[in-house]
C-alpha positions in Angstrom: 17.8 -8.7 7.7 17.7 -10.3 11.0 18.5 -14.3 11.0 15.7 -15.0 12.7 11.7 -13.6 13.2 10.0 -14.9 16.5 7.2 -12.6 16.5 5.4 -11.9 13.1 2.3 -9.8 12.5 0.3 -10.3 9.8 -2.1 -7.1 8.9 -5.2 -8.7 6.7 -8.3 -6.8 5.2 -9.6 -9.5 3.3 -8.0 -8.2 -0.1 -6.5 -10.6 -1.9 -2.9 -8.5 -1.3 -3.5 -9.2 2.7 -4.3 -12.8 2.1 -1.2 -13.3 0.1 0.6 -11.5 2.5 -1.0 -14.2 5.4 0.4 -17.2 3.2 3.6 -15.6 2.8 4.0 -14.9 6.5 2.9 -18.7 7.2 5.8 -19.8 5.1 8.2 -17.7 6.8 6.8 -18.5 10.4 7.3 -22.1 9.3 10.9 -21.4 8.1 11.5 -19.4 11.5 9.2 -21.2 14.3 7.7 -17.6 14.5 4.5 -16.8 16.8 2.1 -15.1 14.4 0.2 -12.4 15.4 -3.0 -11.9 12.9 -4.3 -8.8 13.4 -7.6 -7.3 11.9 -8.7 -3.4 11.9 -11.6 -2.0 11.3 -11.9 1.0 9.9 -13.9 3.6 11.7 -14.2 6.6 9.4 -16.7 4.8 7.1 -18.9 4.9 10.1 -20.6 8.9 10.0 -24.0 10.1 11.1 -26.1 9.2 13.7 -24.5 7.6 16.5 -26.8 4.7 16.5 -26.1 4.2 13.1 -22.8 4.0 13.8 -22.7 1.8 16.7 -24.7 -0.4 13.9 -22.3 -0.3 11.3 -19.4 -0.9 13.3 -21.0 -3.8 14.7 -21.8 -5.3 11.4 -18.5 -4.3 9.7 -16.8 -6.4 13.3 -19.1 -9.0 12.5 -17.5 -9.5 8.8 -14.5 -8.9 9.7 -14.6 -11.9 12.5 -16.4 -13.8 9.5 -13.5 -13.3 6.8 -10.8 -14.2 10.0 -12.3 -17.1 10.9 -12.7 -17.9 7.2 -9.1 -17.4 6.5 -8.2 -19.6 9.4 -9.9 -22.5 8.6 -8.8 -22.6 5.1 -4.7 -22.5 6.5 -2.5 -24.9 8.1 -2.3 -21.9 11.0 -3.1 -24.2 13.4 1.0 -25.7 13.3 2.1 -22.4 14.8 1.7 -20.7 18.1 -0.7 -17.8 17.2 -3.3 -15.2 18.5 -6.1 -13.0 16.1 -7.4 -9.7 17.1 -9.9 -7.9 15.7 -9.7 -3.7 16.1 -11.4 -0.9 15.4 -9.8 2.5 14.5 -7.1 3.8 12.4 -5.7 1.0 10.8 -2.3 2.5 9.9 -1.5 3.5 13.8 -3.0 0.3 15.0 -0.7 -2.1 13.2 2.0 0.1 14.6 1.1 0.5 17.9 0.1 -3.5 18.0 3.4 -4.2 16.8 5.1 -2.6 19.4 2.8 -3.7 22.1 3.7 -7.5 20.9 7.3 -6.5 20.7 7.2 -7.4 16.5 10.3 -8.2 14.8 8.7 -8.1 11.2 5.0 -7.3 9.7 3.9 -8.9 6.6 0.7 -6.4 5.0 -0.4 -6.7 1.3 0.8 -3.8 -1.4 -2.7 -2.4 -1.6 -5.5 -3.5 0.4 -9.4 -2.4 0.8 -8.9 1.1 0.7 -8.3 2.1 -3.2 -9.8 6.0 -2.7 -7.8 6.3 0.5 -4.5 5.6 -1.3 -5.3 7.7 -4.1 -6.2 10.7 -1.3 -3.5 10.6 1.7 -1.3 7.8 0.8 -1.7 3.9 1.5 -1.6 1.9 4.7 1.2 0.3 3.4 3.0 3.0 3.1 2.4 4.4 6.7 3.8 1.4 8.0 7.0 0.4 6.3 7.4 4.5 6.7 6.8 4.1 10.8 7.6 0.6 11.8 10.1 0.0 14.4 11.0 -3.4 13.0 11.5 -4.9 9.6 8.3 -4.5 6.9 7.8 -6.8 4.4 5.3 -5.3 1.5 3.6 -8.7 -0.8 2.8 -7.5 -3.8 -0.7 -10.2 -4.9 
């Protein structure tokens, strides 16, 4: 374990696992002076069909997704750190990773189990991906 975390991502879905895991990153942030990264993906394969349809759903599923952020926000003492929120589309389990290593990530706090139950039960979780591919330390909240 490293002795100290400066930059901390924080994956959320708007499970409750991912909004445990935010608390718990706040805490350690707190315990650390971290910057906090809050990241948001989207997940584009539930968008199939027409491609005006999809440019639809995407845009509404963005839309909820910057609702349950903000919501998330406002309801946290977040505001005490140094942090930045992105919203993404795409594959969330290579979009945490590559985000992490874009923001040069020293630890990423993600829920056990988040939106996806089918997916986990199909190809394996997005948890899993992570703490399997992660350049930097993983820590898994179980809600």
């Amino acid at each position: 374990m490293k002795e100290k975390y400066n930059n901390i991502l924080i994956a959320v879905d708007g499970s409750p696992s991912s909004t445990d895991a935010f608390h718990e990153a706040l805490d350690i942030a707190e315990r650390n002076g971290s910057k906090l990264f809050v990241l948001t993906v989207v997940d584009y394969k539930f968008s199939i069909g027409d491609p005006a349809f999809i440019n639809d759903a995407l845009k509404f599923h963005l839309n909820n997704a910057e609702i349950e952020l903000e919501k998330l926000i406002t309801e946290s003492n977040i505001s005490d750190f140094d942090y930045e929120t992105t919203i993404d589309s795409g594959n969330p389990k290579h979009k945490i990773i590559d985000y992490a290593a874009e923001n040069q990530v020293d630890l990423i706090v993600i829920g056990a189990t988040g939106q996806g139950a089918v997916e986990r039960a199909i190809v394996g979780s997005t948890t899993a991906h992570v703490v399997n591919n992660a350049k930097c330390n993983v820590m898994v909240v179980k809600a």
